[in-house]
Steps between C-alpha positions, in 0.01 A plus 500: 500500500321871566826612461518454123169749493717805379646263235187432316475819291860532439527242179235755329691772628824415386322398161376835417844660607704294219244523249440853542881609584755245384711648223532226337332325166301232558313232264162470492500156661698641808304795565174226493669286728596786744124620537371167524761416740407802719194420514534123595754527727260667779258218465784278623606728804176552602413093493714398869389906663139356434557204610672587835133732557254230402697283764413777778777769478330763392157480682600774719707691240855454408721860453829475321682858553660631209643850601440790750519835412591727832375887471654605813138541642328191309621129357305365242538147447442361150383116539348219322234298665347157436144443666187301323429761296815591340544103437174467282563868270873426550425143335254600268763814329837227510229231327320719241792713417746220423279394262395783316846563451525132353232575259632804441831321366318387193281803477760783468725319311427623193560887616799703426799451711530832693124446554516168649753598692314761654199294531637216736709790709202660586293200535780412758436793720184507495493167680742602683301862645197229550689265720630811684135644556388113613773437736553821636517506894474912484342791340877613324523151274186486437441896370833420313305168329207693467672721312701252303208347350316813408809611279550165373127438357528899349838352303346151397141646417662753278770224406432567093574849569475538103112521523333785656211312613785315698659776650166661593375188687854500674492881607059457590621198752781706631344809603211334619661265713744799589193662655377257730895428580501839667163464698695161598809660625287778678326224687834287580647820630239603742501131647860529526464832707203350733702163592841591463640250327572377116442095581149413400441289810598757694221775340262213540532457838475891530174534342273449820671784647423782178264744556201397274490799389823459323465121455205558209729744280797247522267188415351689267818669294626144538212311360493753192803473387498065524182577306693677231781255452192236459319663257198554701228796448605763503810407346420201296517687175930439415471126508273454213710723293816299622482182213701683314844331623593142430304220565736366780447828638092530486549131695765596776330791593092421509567184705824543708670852525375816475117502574563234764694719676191686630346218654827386642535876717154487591493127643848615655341753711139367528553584856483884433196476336320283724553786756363746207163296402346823306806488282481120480144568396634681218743217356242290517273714314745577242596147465138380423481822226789387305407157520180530351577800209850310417259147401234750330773652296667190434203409349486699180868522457627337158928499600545179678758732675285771599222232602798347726554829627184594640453180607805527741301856605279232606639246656721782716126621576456143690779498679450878600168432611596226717835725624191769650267233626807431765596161322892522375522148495254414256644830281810318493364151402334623192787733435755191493213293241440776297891581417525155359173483265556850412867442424359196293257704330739763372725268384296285377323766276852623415547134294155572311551832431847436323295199315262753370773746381596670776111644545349555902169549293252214671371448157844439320530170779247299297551190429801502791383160639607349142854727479602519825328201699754447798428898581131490373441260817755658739297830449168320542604331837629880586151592409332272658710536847444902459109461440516261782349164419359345769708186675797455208666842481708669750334858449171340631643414844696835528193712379253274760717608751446888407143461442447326832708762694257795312204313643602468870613837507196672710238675398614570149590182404203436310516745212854514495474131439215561218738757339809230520299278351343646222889587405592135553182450193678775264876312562373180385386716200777658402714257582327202261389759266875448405502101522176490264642732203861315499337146501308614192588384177643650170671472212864655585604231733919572382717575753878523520662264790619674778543449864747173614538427917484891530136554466403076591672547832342834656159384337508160665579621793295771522185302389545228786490775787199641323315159523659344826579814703186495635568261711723723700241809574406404815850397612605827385243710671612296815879540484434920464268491795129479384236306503333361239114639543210282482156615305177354482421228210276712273752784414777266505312328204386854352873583510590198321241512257647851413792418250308279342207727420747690383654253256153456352475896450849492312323248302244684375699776450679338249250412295315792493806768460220748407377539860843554622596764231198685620588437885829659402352785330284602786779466749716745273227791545491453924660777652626283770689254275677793290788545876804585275289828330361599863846482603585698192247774556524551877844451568759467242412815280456728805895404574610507163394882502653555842865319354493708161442820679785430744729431184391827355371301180244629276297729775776690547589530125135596411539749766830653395336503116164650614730797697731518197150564259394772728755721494503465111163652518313147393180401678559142732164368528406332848746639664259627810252274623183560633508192717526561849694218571762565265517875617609407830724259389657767287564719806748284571818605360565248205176356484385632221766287285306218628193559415577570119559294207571500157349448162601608168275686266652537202787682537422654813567354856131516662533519886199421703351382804462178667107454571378275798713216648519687894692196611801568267545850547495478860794239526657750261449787727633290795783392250575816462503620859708226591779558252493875613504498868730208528703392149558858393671598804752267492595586119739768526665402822876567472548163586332338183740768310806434639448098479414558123772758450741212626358257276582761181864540700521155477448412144739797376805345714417192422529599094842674638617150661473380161743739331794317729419150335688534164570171429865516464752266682744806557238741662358172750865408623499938540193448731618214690892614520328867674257258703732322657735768561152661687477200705868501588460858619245442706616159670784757592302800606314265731820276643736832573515552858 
């Protein structure tokens, strides 16, 4: 049965090829039936490979082979593999994705043709790049999944590409993710060098032999970029900003794709950063940060979605934490529990929203509980399993298990625990802050029907695993090789008690909006809270200089006007500076573009001087030093002329190729009468002896 592994993804595959490629019209109801279909059909493949592991097959690992790719000096073998681990995220993605794409059936069916189209062929591949990363037996598949899903999520965040808002969120999670992508591949590629090899047991079993001096930079490049593909600080700030795609989408990628993917590469490799503890350290301290400002932000928000969002910031925090503490086991449990009540909560909030008109706003979902009450309690029980109710919700079990890990974990167990805790208090907040506004009452309680087996079936579903799936932590934590820890009675009971505080904190929340509306204002004025205007301030506008000098934008043409001026005899203003800085800057030839630019004055251009801001001008200067010593050189190499000189040949013969096609019967039996008399000629020239 492991040898219908490779199999799995290729129903999503082949789903996102004939959506996206087939020339061919299709009806609404077909192109539905195709995604869905896609999506379901890997659920079903998957059941008898998972079944063959549970019954012992793949306790040591089972490799299917799918091709070799032989160098001359090096054969790379690109495998799938199913062990423990890829069985749980492997079952998790087939589970949650099938149905989201069932719910998304009814959801999408209102949109345009083209549009659905579009939606369910990309939805397709990006289960398909997920199952690729999950299964993946070496460092080639999975990059390529990696990949996959990053491009995916840019096209479905920014999937109502007629809003800017949408297309900004797309492009913010792109180039974000893009960043710690590359830190990724740096770190993949140095492991790759030390052991040799491109199978990820093999670079495993390599790691006690790299120089520790080399094994910190490649845990560390590693770690960062799983950290960036899971939202966490410092990269956390492109997932909030993501709710601008479909629903579906929000609930695919919070709970089963995307963010989980960093959690999946670091359990993967936890042994590379067991050898590398100071870099474990640093998960684990980045974990507990994000876990604890994703609940305090959650807090305040007033978007259901956004409060989702940085509550998935959260959760990821958890499983993070527990990923650094050296327990990938009990990462995995709660990541497998949270994709379902997360999944339910997205969804479920999806059905109230479009109740209330199609508004996220937390406020416009009053009076839900009347409207809405099959997906009024489905969000509730999501709620309840997220905050983690003691004893009848799955998230409690999953979220003991992380709390129990933090306090067993040495020396620092004890305020890392305090900290995990007090962000356990804040989810049950946020998360019943939500429950308590919907089950309030008004007067609007009209709401157009809509929904059918589409949205009962996912929610059922999805409820029951958020209630009963408790039951399997500990089995889980077993089957992936852990061992559920132990901690004494009092903060077992604290821990508990937790959520529930919590709850009673949402509770007075609600009632007194007043405190919260000044909770959010003081928040707003924090300097820490305000990430995406550091980010603005200390990185983004320093590079947006350096790219508009490179393109010779308005520097340059405030330059060119300021020289004009001068030789006209008019006076440029702040054209010399006195700052010392910016004078040896300007020694360098060009720099002085750079540190210019322009304002208008009435009618005449006013060049002057750039004051302060060190940091910009000197990636300017090394801009600029870069693009002279090595870009310039290379721009008038004969080379570059002749290729472009044959791309101008190429376009004038191919306008004289046209002149031959007159379209006249006469002239085309001409051409084929002389052709054939050519090819006569030469069969002769070549048979004369």
């Amino acid at each position: 049965m492991a040898d219908l592994l490779p199999f799995v993804p290729v129903p999503a595959l082949l789903g996102f090829v004939i959506l996206s490629l087939l020339p061919v019209p299709l009806s609404r109801a077909v192109v539905i039936a195709l995604g869905v279909g896609a999506a379901v059909l890997p659920a079903l493949l998957f059941f008898p490979v998972a079944l063959s592991c549970i019954e012992g097959v793949c306790v040591a690992g089972a490799t299917v082979p799918i091709l070799s790719i032989d160098t001359g000096v090096f054969v790379a073998q690109i495998a799938m593999s199913m062990d423990p681990l890829s069985m749980v995220t492997g079952g998790t993605v087939v589970l949650v994705g099938a149905l989201v794409l069932i719910y998304s059936g009814a959801y999408m069916a209102s949109e345009p043709l083209p549009d659905l189209r579009r939606f369910f062929a990309v939805m397709n591949l990006f289960l398909a790049g997920m199952l690729a990363v999950v299964f993946a037996a070496d460092v080639i598949l999975l990059f390529l999944g990696w990949e996959t899903i990053g491009l995916c999520s840019f096209m479905l965040i920014a999937f109502y590409d007629r809003l800017p808002k949408a297309v900004a969120a797309g492009r913010k999670a792109l180039i974000t993710t893009r960043v710690a992508d590359s830190l990724l591949l740096a770190g993949l590629m140095m492991l790759f060098l030390n052991a040799g090899t491109t199978r990820l047991d093999g670079m495993l079993a390599a790691v006690p032999g790299i120089d520790p001096w080399r094994l910190a930079p490649i845990a560390g490049l590693i770690a960062l970029g799983a950290l960036g593909k899971s939202a966490q600080i410092p990269f956390h700030t492109w997932l909030p900003s993501a709710m601008a795609g479909p629903t579906p989408v929000s609930a695919l990628l919070h709970s089963a794709t995307m963010v989980a993917a960093g959690v999946i590469l670091l359990a993967r490799l936890a042994p590379l950063f067991a050898a590398a503890p100071e870099i474990s350290a640093m998960v684990a301290m980045l974990g507990i940060l994000t876990a604890a400002l994703g609940a305090l932000v959650a807090l305040i928000q007033t978007d259901v979605k956004k409060l989702l969002a940085f509550s998935t910031m959260s959760q990821i925090g958890f499983m993070v934490l527990a990923l650094g503490l050296g327990a990938p086991a009990v990462a995995l449990s709660h990541f497998a529990i949270h994709a379902a009540f997360k999944s339910l909560l997205f969804l479920s909030a999806g059905v109230m929203s479009h109740a209330a008109g199609g508004s996220t706003a937390i406020e416009a979902l009053r009076g839900s509980r009347y409207r809405q009450p099959l997906a009024f309690w489905s969000f509730a029980i999501g709620a309840a399993s997220l905050a983690g109710l003691p004893v009848i919700t799955a998230g409690w079990y999953s979220k003991e298990a992380v709390l129990a890990a933090v306090w067993s974990s040495g020396p620092w167990g004890v305020p890392l625990w305090l900290l995990a805790a007090t962000a356990a208090v804040l989810t049950g907040a946020y998360a019943f802050r939500v429950v308590f506004v919907a089950a309030s009452q008004t007067a609007d309680l009209a709401a157009p029907p809509w929904g059918g087996l589409a949205v009962v079936v996912p929610l059922f579903v999805l409820t029951f695993v958020a209630v009963v799936g408790g039951l399997s932590v500990g089995a889980l934590i077993s089957f992936t090789g852990g061992a559920p820890e132990h901690i004494p009675l009092v903060p077992a009971l604290l821990g508990a008690a937790a959520p529930i505080l919590g709850v009673f904190l949402a509770r007075w929340l609600v009632r007194h909006p007043q405190d919260l509306e000044r909770l959010t204002t003081r928040m707003r004025h924090i300097r820490i809270f305000r990430v995406d205007v550091l980010y603005y301030y200390y990185f983004v506008r320093r590079f947006r200089r350096v790219a508009a000098v490179l393109g010779n934008a308005e520097g340059t043409e405030a330059v060119a006007d300021a020289v004009a001026l001068r030789r006209e005899g008019v006076d440029v203003p702040g054209l010399v500076t006195d700052d010392p800085l910016g004078r040896g800057a300007g020694q360098v030839r060009g720099i002085r573009t750079d540190l210019i630019t322009r304002a208008t004055d009435g009618q005449t251009p006013v060049v002057r001087m750039v004051a302060g801001d060190p940091v910009g001008r000197l990636l300017i200067v090394a801009a600029r030093l870069f693009v002279g010593f090595f870009v310039a050189r290379f721009n008038p190499d004969r080379i570059d002329r002749a290729w472009m000189g044959l791309a101008g040949g190429a376009g004038q013969a191919w306008a004289l190729a046209r002149r031959t096609q007159t379209g006249r019967v006469r002239d085309h039996s001409l051409w084929i009468a002389l052709g054939c008399a050519g090819l006569l000629l030469f069969a002769w020239g070549t048979s004369w002896r």
